[in-house]
N, C-alpha and C positions, 0 to 999 in steps of 0.2 A: 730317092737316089741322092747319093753326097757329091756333093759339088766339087771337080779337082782343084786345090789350093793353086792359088795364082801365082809366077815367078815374077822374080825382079827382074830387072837388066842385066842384074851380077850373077843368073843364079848358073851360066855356065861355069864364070872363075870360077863361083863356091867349091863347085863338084870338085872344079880342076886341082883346088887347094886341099884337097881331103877335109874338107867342111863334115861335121854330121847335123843333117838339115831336119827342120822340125816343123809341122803345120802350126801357126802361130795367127790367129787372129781372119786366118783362111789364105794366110801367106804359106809360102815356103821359105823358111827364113832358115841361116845356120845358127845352128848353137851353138859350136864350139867348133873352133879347127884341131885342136889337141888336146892342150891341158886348160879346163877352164881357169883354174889356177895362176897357170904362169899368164895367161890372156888380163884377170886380174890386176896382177901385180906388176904387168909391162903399163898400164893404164895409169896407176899409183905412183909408179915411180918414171917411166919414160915415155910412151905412147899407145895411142889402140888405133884401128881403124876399122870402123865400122857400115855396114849395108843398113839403111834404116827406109829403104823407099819404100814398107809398110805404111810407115804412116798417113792422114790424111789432110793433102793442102785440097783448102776450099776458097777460092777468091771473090772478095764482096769489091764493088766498085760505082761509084756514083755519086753524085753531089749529095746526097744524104745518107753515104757509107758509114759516116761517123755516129750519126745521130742513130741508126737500124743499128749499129751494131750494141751503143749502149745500151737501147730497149730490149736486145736479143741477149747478151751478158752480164755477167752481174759487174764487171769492172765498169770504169773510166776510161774507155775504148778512147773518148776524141780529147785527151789530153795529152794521147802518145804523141811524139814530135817524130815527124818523118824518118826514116834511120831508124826508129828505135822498135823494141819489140816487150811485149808483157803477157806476164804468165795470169791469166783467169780464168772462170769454170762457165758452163753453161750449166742452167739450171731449171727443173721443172715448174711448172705451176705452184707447184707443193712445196719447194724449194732444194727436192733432192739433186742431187749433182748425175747431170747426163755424161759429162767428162771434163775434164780437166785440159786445157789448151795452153797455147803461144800462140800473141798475135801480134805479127808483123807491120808497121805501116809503110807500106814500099811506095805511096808517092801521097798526094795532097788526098783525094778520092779513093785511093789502091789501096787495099789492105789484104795479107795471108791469113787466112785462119789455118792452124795445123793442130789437126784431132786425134787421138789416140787411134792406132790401125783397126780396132774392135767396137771404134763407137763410129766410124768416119759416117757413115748412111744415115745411122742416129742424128750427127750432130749436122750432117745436109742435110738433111730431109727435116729438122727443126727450124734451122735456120732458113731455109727456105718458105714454110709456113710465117715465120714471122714476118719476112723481109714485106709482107702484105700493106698496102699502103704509105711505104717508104720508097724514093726516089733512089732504090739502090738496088744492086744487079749481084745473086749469088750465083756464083760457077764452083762447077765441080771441076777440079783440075787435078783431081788424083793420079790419070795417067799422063800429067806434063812434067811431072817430075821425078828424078829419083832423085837420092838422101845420102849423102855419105857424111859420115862424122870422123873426124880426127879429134883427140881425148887424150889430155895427160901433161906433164911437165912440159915434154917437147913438142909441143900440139905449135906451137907460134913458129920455131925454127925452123921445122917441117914444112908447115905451111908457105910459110917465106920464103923459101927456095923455089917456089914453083907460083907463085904472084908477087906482084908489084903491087898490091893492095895495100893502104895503111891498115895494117893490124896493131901499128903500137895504137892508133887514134881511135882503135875498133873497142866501145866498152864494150863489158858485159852486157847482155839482153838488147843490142843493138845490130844491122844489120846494112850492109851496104852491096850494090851490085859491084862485080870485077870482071877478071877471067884470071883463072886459074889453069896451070898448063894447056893455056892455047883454050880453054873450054868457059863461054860464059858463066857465070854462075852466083847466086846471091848466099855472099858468105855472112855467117850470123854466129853473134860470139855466144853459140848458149850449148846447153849438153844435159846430160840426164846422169854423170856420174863421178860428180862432187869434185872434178877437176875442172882445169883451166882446158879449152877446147873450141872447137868451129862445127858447126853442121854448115854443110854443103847442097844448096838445091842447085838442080844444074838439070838440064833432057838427059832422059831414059840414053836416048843413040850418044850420048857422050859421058854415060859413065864408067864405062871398060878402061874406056882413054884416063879421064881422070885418077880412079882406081889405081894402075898401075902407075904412075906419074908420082903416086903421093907415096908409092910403098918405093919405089924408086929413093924417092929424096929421105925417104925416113927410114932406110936401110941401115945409115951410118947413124942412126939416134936410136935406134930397138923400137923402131915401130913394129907394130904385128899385126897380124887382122884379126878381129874380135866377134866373141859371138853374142846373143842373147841370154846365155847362161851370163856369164861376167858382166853381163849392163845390169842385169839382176842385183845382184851382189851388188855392184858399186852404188848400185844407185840406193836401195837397202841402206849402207854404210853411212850415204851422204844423209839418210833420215826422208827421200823422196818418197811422197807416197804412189802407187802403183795402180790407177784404178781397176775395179774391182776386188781389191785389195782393201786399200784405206779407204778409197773413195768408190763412194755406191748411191744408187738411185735411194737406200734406204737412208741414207747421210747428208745433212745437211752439209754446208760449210763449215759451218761453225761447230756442228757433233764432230769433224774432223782438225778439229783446233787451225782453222785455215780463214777463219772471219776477216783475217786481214782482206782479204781480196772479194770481199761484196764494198760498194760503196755508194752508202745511203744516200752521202752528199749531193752526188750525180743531178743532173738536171732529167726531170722526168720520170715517168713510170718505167720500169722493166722487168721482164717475167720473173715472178716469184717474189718483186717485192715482199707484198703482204706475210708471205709464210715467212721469207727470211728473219722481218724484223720481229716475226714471234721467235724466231730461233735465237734472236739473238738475247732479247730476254728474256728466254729460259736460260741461256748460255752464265747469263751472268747472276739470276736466284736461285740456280737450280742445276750449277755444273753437270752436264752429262758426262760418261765415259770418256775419259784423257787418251789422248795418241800418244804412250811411252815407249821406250826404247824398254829390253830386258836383253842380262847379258847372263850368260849361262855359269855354272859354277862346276858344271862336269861338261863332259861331251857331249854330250845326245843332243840332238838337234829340232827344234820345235819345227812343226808346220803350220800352216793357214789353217783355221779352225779348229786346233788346241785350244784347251782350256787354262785359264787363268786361274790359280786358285790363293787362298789363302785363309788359314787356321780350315783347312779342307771345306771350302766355301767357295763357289766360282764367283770368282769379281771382277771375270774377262773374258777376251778372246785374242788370240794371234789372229793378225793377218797376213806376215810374211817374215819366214824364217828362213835362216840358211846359215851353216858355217862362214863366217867372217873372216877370207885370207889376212886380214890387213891386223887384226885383235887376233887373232890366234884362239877366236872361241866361237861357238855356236851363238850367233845374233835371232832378236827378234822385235818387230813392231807390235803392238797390244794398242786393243783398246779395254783401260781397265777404271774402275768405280774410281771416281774423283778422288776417295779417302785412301786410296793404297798409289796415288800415282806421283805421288813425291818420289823424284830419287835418292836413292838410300832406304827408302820402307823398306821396314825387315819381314820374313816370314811368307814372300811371296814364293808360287811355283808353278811352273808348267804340267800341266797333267799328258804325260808322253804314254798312250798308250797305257794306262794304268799306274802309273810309277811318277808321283810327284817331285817333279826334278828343281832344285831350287834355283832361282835366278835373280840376278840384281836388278833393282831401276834405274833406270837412269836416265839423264834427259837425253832430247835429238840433237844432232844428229851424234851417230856413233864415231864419225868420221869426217873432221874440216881440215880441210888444205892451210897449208901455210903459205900465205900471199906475200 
């Protein structure tokens, strides 16, 4: 018997707004309000606003939060400085990647974990196992929040009209408590699509209020409300990878050109050590397959699990394509044989259904902001 996908807080607007809603990760989330397109490009050039209370926050706390969570991650968990937030993976014994995160440090002992909405049980129910013999407390708090994101040029203006927050003081991947039209809420300067932006956790019973409040103030800036198709794309553009996409239980860190973020230095053992540091030198005798960008040279548009080819030899695979509003072409991410992953290799091609579509390399992302 299939389980009915869960609603948000928002998911009456959604309907209200002509949303077309899509079971997503066992959410009901919208994908689009109209034109994924115009949602796009309002994002790129003025603002979006989006539902994201799929995701999963998990809260570790405890005199030895800091220390469980380095043994539980592959980052530098207790060098974060309160306020601030960092992106790392958790990983198996083996060293493949269970998912990819943001962690929060909201106070001295507090920390958020926030998990991809399709690993959230995965990555509690690991971390949970781990926290074994550490002085530290994991909660599951996936129903204490919902998610709202503001994304884009005008993401700051917007915002600022409706808090008294320092946002000019707010970096990037840092986070501080406010309130936000009249609504507590911990604002965090990060996003998932290659703009300047705020995600918004805030209680489930106060984000109707919030919601309309920020489309209020971002009426007069072309905010919109955005779906899942267009965080697609943007994040795509930005060169993000997408788990189960780029990142997979079969992928190391480091297979996914992401080694920046295991850190050997660390004090301590923590899970997957051992496999990592053989991954890591493999990584460096023995390059495995490159995470490139490929840009199309006709229309046709590549999907997840096309082949790579070249001089009609597979030397890859996509894992996420899609027309590119912003380039005016069919984009794609590949992971392709170290000897073809130069940008500018000539003679590469997408195998579309039979028909060898040629496409350029090039490097990530397809897509940076200009600051």
């Amino acid at each position: 018997m299939s389980t009915a996908p869960r609603l948000t807080a928002l998911d009456a607007l959604h309907r209200s707004l002509g949303a077309t809603m899509t079971d997503f990760a066992g959410w009901d989330m919208p994908l689009r309000y109209a034109s994924e397109r115009d949602e796009h490009n309002a994002v790129r050039t003025r603002a979006g606003l989006f539902d994201l209370s799929h995701m999963g926050e998990i809260t570790v706390t405890g005199p030895a939060a800091a220390a469980f969570l380095n043994f539980a991650l592959v980052g530098n968990i207790g060098t974060v400085a309160v306020g601030r937030a960092r992106y790392t993976m958790i990983c198996a014994e083996d060293g493949g990647i269970l998912d990819d995160l943001i962690v929060y440090r909201l106070g001295e002992t507090e920390y958020m974990v926030v998990a991809n909405a399709g690993n959230a049980q995965i990555v509690l129910d690991a971390l949970t196992a781990r926290a074994e013999g550490f002085d530290a407390e994991v909660r599951d708090d996936r129903d204490a929040y919902a998610l709202l994101a503001v994304q884009g040029p005008e993401s700051s203006a917007i915002l600022a009209a409706v808090t008294d927050a320092d946002l000019d003081g707010l970096k990037y991947y840092a986070g501080l408590p406010g309130t936000v039209a009249g609504v507590p809420a911990l604002i965090a300067r990060t996003g998932y699509t290659g703009e300047d932006g705020f995600e918004l956790f805030v209680a489930p019973e106060h984000a109707e209020q919030l919601w309309k409040a920020l489309t209020e103030a971002g009426a007069s800036h072309g905010l919109i409300p955005c779906g899942l198709s267009c965080r697609d794309t943007l994040r795509l553009e930005a060169g993000m990878p997408l788990y189960g996409h780029e990142l997979t239980t079969a992928l190391t860190p480091f297979d996914a050109g992401l080694g920046r973020v295991v850190k050997f230095e660390k004090e301590g053992d923590f899970v997957g050590r051992k496999a990592l540091e053989a991954a890591a030198e493999r990584a460096e005798t023995a390059p495995p397959r490159k995470l490139v960008g490929l840009v199309a040279e006709g229309r046709r548009v590549p999907r997840a699990g096309f082949s790579v080819t070249a001089g009609g030899e597979v030397i890859g695979e996509v894992t996420s394509g899609a027309p590119s509003p912003t380039l005016g072409k069919p984009i794609a991410m590949a992971y392709v044989d170290a000897a073809h992953a130069t940008p500018g290799t000539a003679g590469v091609a997408v195998d579309i259904r039979g028909s060898h579509e040629p496409y350029e390399v090039v490097a990530l992302p397809f897509y940076k902001r200009q600051k």
